[in-house]
N, C-alpha and C positions, 0 to 999 in steps of 0.2 A: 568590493564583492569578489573581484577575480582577482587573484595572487599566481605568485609563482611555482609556489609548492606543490610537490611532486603528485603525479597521476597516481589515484586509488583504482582498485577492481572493485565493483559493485555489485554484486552477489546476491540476488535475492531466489532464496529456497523455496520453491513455493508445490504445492499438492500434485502439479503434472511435470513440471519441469523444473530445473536450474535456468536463471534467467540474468544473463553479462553485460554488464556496460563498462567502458572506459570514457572517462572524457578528459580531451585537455585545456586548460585555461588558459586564455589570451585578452589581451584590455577588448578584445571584439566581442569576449561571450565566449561558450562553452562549442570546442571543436569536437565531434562523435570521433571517437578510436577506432571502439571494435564495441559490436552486439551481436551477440549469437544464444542461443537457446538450445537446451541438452533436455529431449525427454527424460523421464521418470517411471521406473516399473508404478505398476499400479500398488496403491498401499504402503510405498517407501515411507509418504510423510500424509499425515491423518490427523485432521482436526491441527495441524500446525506443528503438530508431533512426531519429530524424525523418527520413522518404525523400525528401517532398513537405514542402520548409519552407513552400510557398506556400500549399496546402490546409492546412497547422496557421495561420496569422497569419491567413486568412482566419476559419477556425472562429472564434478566439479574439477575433478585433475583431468577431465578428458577434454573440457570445453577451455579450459583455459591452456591447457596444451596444442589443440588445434587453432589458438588465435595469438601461440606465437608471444604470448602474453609474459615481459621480463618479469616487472612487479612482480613482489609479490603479496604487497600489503593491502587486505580487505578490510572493506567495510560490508557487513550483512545486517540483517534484521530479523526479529521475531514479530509474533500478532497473537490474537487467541486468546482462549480464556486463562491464558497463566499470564498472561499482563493487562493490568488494570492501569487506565488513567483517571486521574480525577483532577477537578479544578477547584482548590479551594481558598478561602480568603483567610488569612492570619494576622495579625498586627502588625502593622509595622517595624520591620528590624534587620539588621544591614546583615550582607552575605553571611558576615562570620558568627553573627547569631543564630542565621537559621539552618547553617550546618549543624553547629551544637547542640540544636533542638529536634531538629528536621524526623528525628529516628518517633524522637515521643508524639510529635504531630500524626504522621502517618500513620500510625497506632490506630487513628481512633476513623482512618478513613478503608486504609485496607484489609481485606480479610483475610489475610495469611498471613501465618508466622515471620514478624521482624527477619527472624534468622534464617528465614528460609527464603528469601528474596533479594535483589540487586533492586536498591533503591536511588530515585533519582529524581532529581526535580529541577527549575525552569521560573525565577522570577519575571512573571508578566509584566507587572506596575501597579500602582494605586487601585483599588477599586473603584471605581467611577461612582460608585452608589456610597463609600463611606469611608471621608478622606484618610482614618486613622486604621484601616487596614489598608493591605495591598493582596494582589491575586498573584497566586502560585500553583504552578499546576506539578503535580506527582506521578510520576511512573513507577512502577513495580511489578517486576518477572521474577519468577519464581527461578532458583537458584541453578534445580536440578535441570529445570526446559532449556535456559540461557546455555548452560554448560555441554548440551546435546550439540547445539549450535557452531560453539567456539571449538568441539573437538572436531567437528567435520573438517570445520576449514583447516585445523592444523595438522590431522590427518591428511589432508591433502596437499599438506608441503607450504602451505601459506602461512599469511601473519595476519589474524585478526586485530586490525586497531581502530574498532568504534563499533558497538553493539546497538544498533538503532531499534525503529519500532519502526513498521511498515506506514501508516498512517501519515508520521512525524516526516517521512520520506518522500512522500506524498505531496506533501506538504511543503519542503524543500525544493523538489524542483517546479513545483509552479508557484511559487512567491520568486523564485529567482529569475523564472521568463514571463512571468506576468505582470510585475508589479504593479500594475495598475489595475487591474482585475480584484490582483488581493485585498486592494485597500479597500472594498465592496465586505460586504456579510456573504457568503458563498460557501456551499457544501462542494466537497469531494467525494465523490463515491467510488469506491474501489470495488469490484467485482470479481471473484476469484473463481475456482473453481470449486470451492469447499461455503464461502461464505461471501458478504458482505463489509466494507468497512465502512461507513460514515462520520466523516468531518466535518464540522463546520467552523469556516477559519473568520474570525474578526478583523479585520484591521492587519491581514497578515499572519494571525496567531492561532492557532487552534482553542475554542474555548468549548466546544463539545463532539464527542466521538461516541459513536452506539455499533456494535458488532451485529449482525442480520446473519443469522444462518440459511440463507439462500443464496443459493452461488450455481454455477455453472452444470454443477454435476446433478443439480435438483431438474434441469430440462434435461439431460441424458438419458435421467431415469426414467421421465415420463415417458419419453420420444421409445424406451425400450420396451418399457412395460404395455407400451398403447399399438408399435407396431412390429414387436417381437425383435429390435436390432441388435445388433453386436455393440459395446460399447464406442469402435471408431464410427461404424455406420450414422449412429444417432449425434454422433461429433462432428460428421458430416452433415447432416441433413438438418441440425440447429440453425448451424453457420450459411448454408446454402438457399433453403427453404424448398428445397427438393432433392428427393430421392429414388430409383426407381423401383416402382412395384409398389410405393406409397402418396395416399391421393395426397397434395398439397395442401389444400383447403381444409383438411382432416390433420395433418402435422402442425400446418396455422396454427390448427386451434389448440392444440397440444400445448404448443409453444405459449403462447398466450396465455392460456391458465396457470401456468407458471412466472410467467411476465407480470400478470395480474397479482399473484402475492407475493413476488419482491418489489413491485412498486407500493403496498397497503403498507408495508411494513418502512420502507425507505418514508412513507409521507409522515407516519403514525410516529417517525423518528425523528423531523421538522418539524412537527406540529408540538410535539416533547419540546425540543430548543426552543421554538416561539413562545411557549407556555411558560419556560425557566428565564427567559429572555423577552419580557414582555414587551420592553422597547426595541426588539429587532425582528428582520423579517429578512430571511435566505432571497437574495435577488437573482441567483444564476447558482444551476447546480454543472460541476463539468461531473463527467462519467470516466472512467479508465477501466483497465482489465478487459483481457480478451474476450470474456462474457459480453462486455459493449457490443459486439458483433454479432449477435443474437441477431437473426429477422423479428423485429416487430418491437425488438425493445428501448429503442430511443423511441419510437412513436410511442411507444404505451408510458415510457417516461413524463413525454413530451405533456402530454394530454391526461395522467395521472396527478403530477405535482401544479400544473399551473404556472407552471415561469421557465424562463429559456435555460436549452439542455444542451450544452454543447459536450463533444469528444476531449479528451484534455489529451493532447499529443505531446509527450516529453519531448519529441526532436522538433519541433515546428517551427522553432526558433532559434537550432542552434546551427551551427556551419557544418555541413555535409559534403565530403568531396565527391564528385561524380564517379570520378576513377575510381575509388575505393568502396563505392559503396551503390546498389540501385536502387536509387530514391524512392520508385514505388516502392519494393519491397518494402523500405524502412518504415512508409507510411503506412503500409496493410498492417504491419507487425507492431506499430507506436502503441496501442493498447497495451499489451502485453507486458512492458517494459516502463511504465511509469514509476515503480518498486526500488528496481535495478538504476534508472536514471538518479532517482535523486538518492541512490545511496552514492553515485558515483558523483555528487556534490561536493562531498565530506571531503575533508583532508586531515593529515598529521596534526597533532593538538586541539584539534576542535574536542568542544565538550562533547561528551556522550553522552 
């Protein structure tokens, strides 16, 4: 699992911030570099959708200029409704068949123009239900979102080399520090500021993913609309559960009403996979993204879904120096950076 091949930066663009990881590989496991976070004007990137290319290549040459950072080879990611996954089953047929075919397959799964998309796919194994197919799962981003992406970064003096999916990254770095957790049925949930991601990995492998449009910025607005605040006030007072001149117990419940329908929709997205997967049942969900730090909402998780909720911390298991780093901060800020972590998995030649 760990080689010698050289450190990536791991870049993940996300709706409030630029978000950096480096890591380096040792037979010990993964050593932290550098992590640091570059706010974001408001409205730069929308729905996943870079608005302001200029306020992103600024962020991104200012944060990686401050951390001193040689490389300059990234790995980033997209999300959103210009990338579709699906999992489907085909006949049995070796790599170099179903490159050859791969273009006619997809056809009949995604809804965008062939020619308008970066296609890509991931043989699973046999299907377990029906020896004479096998499972293959498909990605596809649309051409013109991908290429918003890849100009950033090389407007900002870098070298794009792996275009991931945020999810699949997800996914990466806790199969690579948890392995034994993975081999469990287990959802990941990502929380953002814009939306939701749900995964649910098998054996290791992603076999279903659902997008949730409630994120972070869905309590901001309540927290505004209900006690008049400025958009940091209510980013304070999420995260805190108090604020002055507003009763608590009244922001509570703010909170909560909103807690309340991103957990209906996260269960109604489980109980979907349990219904397509009639032989399997989600045994532990972990949580990421700074949204996790919501007052009330691992409780509401907790006591909505029915099964153990833990925090999934990308550094909890990797080597930390003390000198170089203060442990608590990294722990307060491990939400944030699950994205960023396992794109800073990747290396030179890996598939994309």
């Amino acid at each position: 699992m760990f080689g010698a091949k050289k450190d990536v930066i791991g870049i993940d663009i996300g709706a409030s911030a630029v978000k950096l990881v480096r890591l380096h590989t040792a037979r010990s496991g993964y050593l932290l570099k550098n992590l640091d976070r570059e706010p974001l004007p408001p409205e730069a990137v929308v729905d996943s959708s870079i608005m302001d290319s200029r306020a992103v290549v600024q962020a991104v040459r200012d944060i990686v200029a401050r951390n001193g950072i040689k490389t300059t080879d990234v790995v980033t990611s997209v999300s959103g409704h210009s990338v579709i996954i699906r999992k489907i089953s085909l006949p049995l047929m070796t790599e170099d068949e179903l490159e050859n075919s791969i273009q006619w397959e997809a056809e009949q799964y995604i809804p965008f123009e062939m020619a308008d998309v970066y296609l890509d796919y991931h043989i699973l194994g046999p299907d377990p239900n029906d020896q004479g197919l096998m499972e293959v799962v498909l990605v596809a981003a649309k051409r013109e979102f991908v290429d918003e992406y890849v100009s950033v970064i090389r407007e900002s003096g870098l070298n794009p080399i792996i275009m991931d999916v945020d999810c699949f990254a997800i996914e990466n770095i806790f199969c690579a520090l948890y392995p034994d957790e993975a081999a469990d049925t287990v959802a990941l949930i990502d929380v953002g500021a814009s939306g939701a991601q749900v995964s649910v990995l098998k054996g290791g492998v992603a076999v279903f993913t659902r997008e949730i449009q409630i994120g972070g910025d869905h309590y901001n607005e309540e927290l505004q609309k209900r006690f008049g605040l400025s958009s940091d006030d209510a980013e304070a007072l999420k995260l805190r559960g108090a604020f002055e001149g507003v009763d608590a117990d009244q922001a509570q419940a703010a909170l909560d009403r909103v807690s309340t329908t991103l957990v209906q929709e996260i269960r109604r997205s489980l109980d979907f996979f349990s219904a397509t997967f009639a032989d399997e049942r989600v045994v532990r969900v972990y949580v990421t993204g700074g949204v996790v730090q919501t007052q009330g909402l691992l409780s509401a998780l907790q006591e909505g879904l029915g099964v153990e909720v833990a925090i999934l911390d990308p550094f909890s298991r990797m080597t930390i120096h003390e000198s170089e780093f203060d442990l608590t901060y990294v722990k307060s800020v491990a939400p944030f950076f699950a994205v960023a972590a396992g794109l800073a998995t990747r290396r030179a030649g890996d598939k994309s």
